[in-house]
Structures are given as C-alpha cells and as structure tokens.
C-alpha positions, 0 to 999 in steps of 0.5 A: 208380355215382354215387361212382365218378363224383364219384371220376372228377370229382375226379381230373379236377380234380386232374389239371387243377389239375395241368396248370395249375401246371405250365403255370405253371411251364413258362411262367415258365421261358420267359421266364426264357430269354435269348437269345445276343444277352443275353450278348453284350451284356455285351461292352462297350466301356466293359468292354474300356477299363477293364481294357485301361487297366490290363492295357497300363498301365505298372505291367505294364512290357511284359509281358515272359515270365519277368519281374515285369511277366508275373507281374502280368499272369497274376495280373491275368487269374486275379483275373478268372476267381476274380471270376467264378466260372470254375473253373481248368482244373487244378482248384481255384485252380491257374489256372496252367500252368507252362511248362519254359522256359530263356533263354541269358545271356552264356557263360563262354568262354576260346577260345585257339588257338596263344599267342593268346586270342581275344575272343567277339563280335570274333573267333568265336561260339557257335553250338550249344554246352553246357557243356565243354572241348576241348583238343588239340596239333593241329587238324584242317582237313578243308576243307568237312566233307561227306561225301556220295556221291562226295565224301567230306572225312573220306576218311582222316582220323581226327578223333576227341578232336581239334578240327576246322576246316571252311569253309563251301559245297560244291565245284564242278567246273571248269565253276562246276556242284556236284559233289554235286547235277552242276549249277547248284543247291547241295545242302542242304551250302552252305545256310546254317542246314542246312549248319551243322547238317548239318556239326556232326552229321557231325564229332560222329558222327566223335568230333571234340572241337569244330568252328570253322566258317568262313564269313565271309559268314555270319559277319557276317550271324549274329554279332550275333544269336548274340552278343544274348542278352538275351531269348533264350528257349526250351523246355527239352524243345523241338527246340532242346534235343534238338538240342545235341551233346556236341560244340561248335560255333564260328564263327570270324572271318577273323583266326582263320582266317587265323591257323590256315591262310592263306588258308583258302579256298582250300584244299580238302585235309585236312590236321593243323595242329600248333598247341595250342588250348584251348576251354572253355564254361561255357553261361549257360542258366538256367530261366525261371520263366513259366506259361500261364492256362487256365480252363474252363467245362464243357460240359452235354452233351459235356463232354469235346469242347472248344472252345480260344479263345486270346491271348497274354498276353505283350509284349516289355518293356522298350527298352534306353532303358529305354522300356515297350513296352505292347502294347495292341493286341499283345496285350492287346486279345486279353487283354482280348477273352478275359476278356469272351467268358469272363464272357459264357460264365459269365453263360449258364451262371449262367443255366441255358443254359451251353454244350453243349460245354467250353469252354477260356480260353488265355491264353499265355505266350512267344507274342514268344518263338516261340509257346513257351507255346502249342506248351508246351500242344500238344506238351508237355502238352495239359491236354485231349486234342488229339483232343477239341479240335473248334477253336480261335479265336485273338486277337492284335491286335483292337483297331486299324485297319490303315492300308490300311484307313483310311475302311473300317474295319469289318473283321476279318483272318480266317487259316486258317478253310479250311484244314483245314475247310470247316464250320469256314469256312462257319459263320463266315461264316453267324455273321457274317452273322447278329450283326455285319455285319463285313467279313471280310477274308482279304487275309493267308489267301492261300498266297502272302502273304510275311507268313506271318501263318498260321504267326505266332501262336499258333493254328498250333501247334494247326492243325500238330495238325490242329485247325481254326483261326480266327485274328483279326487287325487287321493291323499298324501303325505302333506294332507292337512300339512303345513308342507301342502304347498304350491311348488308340490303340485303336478300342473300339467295333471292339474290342468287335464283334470280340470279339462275333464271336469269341463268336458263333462259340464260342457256335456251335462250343460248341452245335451237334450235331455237332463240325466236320469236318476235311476237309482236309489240313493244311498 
C-alpha cells in the first residue's frame, strides 16, 4: 500500500510539473498574438509615399500597356512581392500572367473606284476589315441593305463575288413613321453602331465581296476615331475578334459617293453600277507583348475559396507633346495601396495568423484600354476557379479628394457593395465602423448616375460573373487623365485609412466562417 501510494504521489507531481510547462507555454503563445490592428498599421503614410514617388515617377513614362514604361512597372510590383516572400500565383517565380492582346497600327489600303484612287481618312475609313482584296467590274447599290420582314432590299438581287454599295437609315412611309417598326420609332436598322453591324452581317451571308456604307452624318462623327489608331488595343480572343468577317467593310465620304451614283440618298432601288473597283487591305494589327501580376497567400483553412483585391497597374503614357501623363491617383494609389495590404496580409501569416481564406494580389494590365487585362483574367483564363472567388475588392483612384468634397474630406466613394450581396454590403459597412470611421459615400452607386462608374473599372468584369464587388474610388478631378496627375498632389494620410479600410474588409472576407451570399441578381 504504501509504494503504491508514493507511485501515486509521484505521478501526481509528473502530471502537475506537466500542467505547468504547458500552461507556460500556451501563455507565451498568448502573447505572441497580435491583433488585425497589428498589421494594419504597418500601412503607412510614409510607406504608400515612397514607392508612389517611384511607381507615378517619370522613369515609368506613363505606364502605358504594352510599352517599356509598363514593363518597368510590372517588374517594380514583382520585385515587392519577391522581397516579401509572397509566392507567384502561377508557382515559382513566374509572377506573370501574359495576357493575348493585339493593337491596330495604320493598314496598308489601295481603294480605287472607277479611274480614280481615293485617300483613307479624306475619302473613306476602315470600319471592320482584315487583310484581302476585292475586286470586280461593277457595283452593286441595293439602297439600305435591310432585309427584315416585309422589306426586303436584296429582293432579287445577287451580290455574291460582288462589292456592294448601302446607305445608312431605314425607309419610312409617306406619313414621316418607319416601315419596319409602323410607327415614330426607328428599328435596330437606322441605330447607328447596330446598323452598321446588322448590315455587314446580311451583305456577308449574301457572299458580297465588300461593303462601302454611306452615311455622311455618322461619317463625320466616326472618322477621326476610325482613322486614330495610336494606342488602340484589344484581345486577341475578344468579342471584337470573333466578330471580323471574311468580307470588309468601308465607309465612304460624300465625294466617293457622289462619284459612284449622284445623289445617292435619295435613291432607295437596286440597281448594278458598271464601274470597275479594286479594294486591297493589308491590316496592321500586330501582338501587344503585356502580362497581369498576380500573387497570392494561401488560405490556412479554405485554401481553395479566394478572396481577388485588384488595380490596374496600367496609365495612358505619353502626350503626342511628348508630355508623361504619371497617374499617380490613377492608378498608382491603387498600386501602391495593394503592395501594402499584400505586406500586411504576409506579415499575419509570418506571424502564424495567416488568413483563413486565400488570398489573390491582381495587378492588371489595360485596364485605359477597356478593362482588357482584368476581363483577360475573368473570361479567358481565371488562374483560380470563378466559382471559388467568394469577392473582389477593386482599387482605382484612392489617393485624391473629389472637388465636391472639399472641407470634407474624410470619405471614400463605395460602388456595387449591394449589388449582388446584401452580406457583402452590410459587413463593409459594420468593418468601417469598427476600424476607420470613413464616411462612405455611395453618390456614384446610384442606378441612375450618368457616370457609369460601376461598369468602368475593373471590378465589373468579375461582378458581370457574379461575383460580389466593392469598388473604392475617390471620384475625379482636375488632373484625370492629366499630365498634372502627380505624386506631390495626393493626400497620403487619406491614402493610407483608405487602404486600411480595403484590408479590414479583406481580413474580414478572408477569416469569416461562411463565404458571402450572392443574394441578388446581377446587373
């Protein structure tokens, strides 16, 4: 009995001694814990200024997609993320997703009609062409090229191998009402874009060798754009692409016009012209060599659920004066913004508290350029499944103070946080209040704004997927799309809540335990 109870004794102690280390040792962990408050404070002013100075510097030369200045500016962002240790989405040090884009140079167009040549830009444009040639011994006018119900201009007429001349509009009645819609309204046929579409489809399914389409209102409105091809960029597997037909598509001036049938106008009849005309197009598309970065700190518990914060790291270059155009507030405040939140994020994780969710850093390409990086990543080739992404937080322009705002400064423009989730608005606000104390601002959330801001940026191209967004935005000013957008003009205390904000909400996103319901249809 007694060594059985010097045995107990003994193993008491042990036990205890045990207890005692780990309580030790679990209360060390304690307070080895650090708050969200911790790692957002690592956002600071003095951080967002010095690489802001250097990103919007004119070393960069405006950042323009596809040009030495972009290529600067995606090596400086992936320099920051080897630095801290973040690892490439793509795995190893392949930071870089290449996005398939292509821009328009000046074509190579010999456009001869009857004896005489005529000159791109003075006497017809380009509309929607590809590289060939069309030639025959008469045209073919077959007035406006509808055909659509009751009226029918290809109504025995063969246009096949032949070039084919149509005006632009629809006919009406005596009475001034349409014939095809039988009253007041025009009918998708005379709208302007959707005509000219609508018409090239018709004559190329009817085998026509070309179009010269004639419309001398609309000419004056779309030839100086059509006739601009510096800087025009696109996606080489974009809708723009799949949309170019075998058959090409001109827009002719009033002297060609004239020149091919006298008062053209008002002449509704078909009827073959025996005139010669020789089209040939060489296109002067050539590939845009651009990329996206994208990094990404795995998630600790829901590593395949993701959370996508995003800015376009793209600006509009150089003047034809020659004048850098920087973007400081567009869009390197978002630029910056986003290397910050991403060393905050890797200092929790560092820290053992890493988020629960993954989280994805989206810097885009050609976001000037029509969203074409961002929807690149969304339509073409989402790195991560678009059925995981649970939201997107988009920064474009956080760094100023919207002129109407002035003596109020303390706000942020927030678009699309309702949309398509209640939860998703609800927890920004309920994070806002709890960390920063901005006033949120949704003046440009409202469905009637004429600015459209909701469908200009790169957040859209993941809500048109139905993903819940939050887009931040400091409204415009003077200096938009100005060489006078420069570093010493931003506001880097505002910049530095503001991106605190974005963090908060990604921190939140990142660790709740449910992903936010999409409750809403999307618009």
């Amino acid at each position: 009995m007694k060594k059985l109870f010097t045995l107990v004794v003994i193993a008491a102690l042990m036990v205890s001694c045990g207890s005692s280390q780990k309580s030790t040792t679990q209360e060390t962990a304690v307070t080895s814990q650090k708050t969200v408050t911790d790692f957002a404070n690592s956002i600071t002013s003095a951080n967002l200024k010095e690489m802001l100075y250097v990103y919007a510097s004119d070393e960069f030369e405006g950042r323009e997609t596809g040009t030495p200045g972009q290529k600067k500016a995606v090596n400086y962002i992936k320099k920051h993320y080897v630095d801290l240790g973040i690892p490439a989405a793509l795995g190893g040090d392949n930071y870089f997703q290449k996005v398939a884009l292509e821009t328009q140079g000046e074509p190579d167009v010999t456009f001869k009609i009857g004896d005489i040549e005529y000159a791109m830009g003075d006497d017809f444009v380009p509309y929607r062409c590809t590289t060939g040639t069309a030639t025959s011994n008469e045209l073919v006018y077959v007035g406006y090229g509808i055909e659509d119900g009751n009226y029918n201009s290809y109504k025995g007429v063969d246009v096949a191998g032949k070039i084919v001349v149509i005006k632009g509009g629809e006919p009406k009645k005596k009475d001034g009402t349409y014939v095809i819609s039988g009253s007041s309204e025009r009918s998708k046929w005379s709208n302007n874009r959707q005509q000219m579409a609508l018409k090239s489809q018709l004559a190329d399914a009817k085998g026509a060798a070309a179009v010269l389409f004639y419309d001398p209102e609309f000419y004056k409105l779309a030839a100086p754009q059509l006739t601009n091809f510096r800087g025009r960029i696109s996606l080489k597997t974009g809708d723009a692409k799949k949309e170019i037909k075998k058959m090409n598509f001109f827009m002719i001036n009033t002297k060609v016009a004239d020149a091919i049938m006298p008062d053209l106008l008002n002449k509704d009849k078909s009827v073959t012209i025996k005139m010669p005309a020789s089209i040939s197009y060489v296109s002067g598309m050539r590939d845009v060599d651009s990329e996206n970065v994208v990094a990404f700190i795995k998630g600790s518990e829901k590593p395949d659920e993701y959370i996508v914060i995003s800015s376009h790291l793209d600006h509009i270059g150089i003047n034809n004066d020659g004048q850098i155009n920087n973007g400081a507030d567009d869009d390197g405040s978002g630029s910056v913004a986003l290397l910050e939140i991403a060393k905050a994020f890797k200092l929790a994780a560092d820290n053992g508290q890493g988020p629960k969710r993954s989280v994805v850093f989206l810097h885009v390409t050609g976001e000037e350029k029509g969203l074409l990086g961002s929807k690149y990543y969304t339509d073409y080739d989402p790195i991560f499944p678009l059925a995981n992404t649970v939201a997107n937080l988009n920064i474009d322009m956080i760094g100023r103070i919207d002129p109407k705002r002035e003596g109020n400064r303390n706000y942020i423009y927030l678009i699309g946080s309702d949309k398509l989730s209640t939860e998703l608005h609800n927890l920004s606000e309920e994070v806002n209040k709890k960390y920063t104390n901005i006033e949120l601002d949704y003046t440009y959330n409202d469905e009637n704004d004429p600015n459209r801001f909701y469908y200009r940026s790169d957040h859209y191209n993941f809500a048109k997927n139905n993903i819940p967004i939050i887009f931040y935005f400091n409204g415009t000013h003077d200096d938009y799309h100005q060489p006078t957008d420069t570093p010493d003009k931003i506001e880097y205390d505002l910049l530095e809540n503001r991106t605190k904000l974005v963090f908060y909400t990604a921190w939140e996103l990142a660790n709740r335990p449910n992903r936010v319901v999409v409750d809403k249809a999307g618009k």
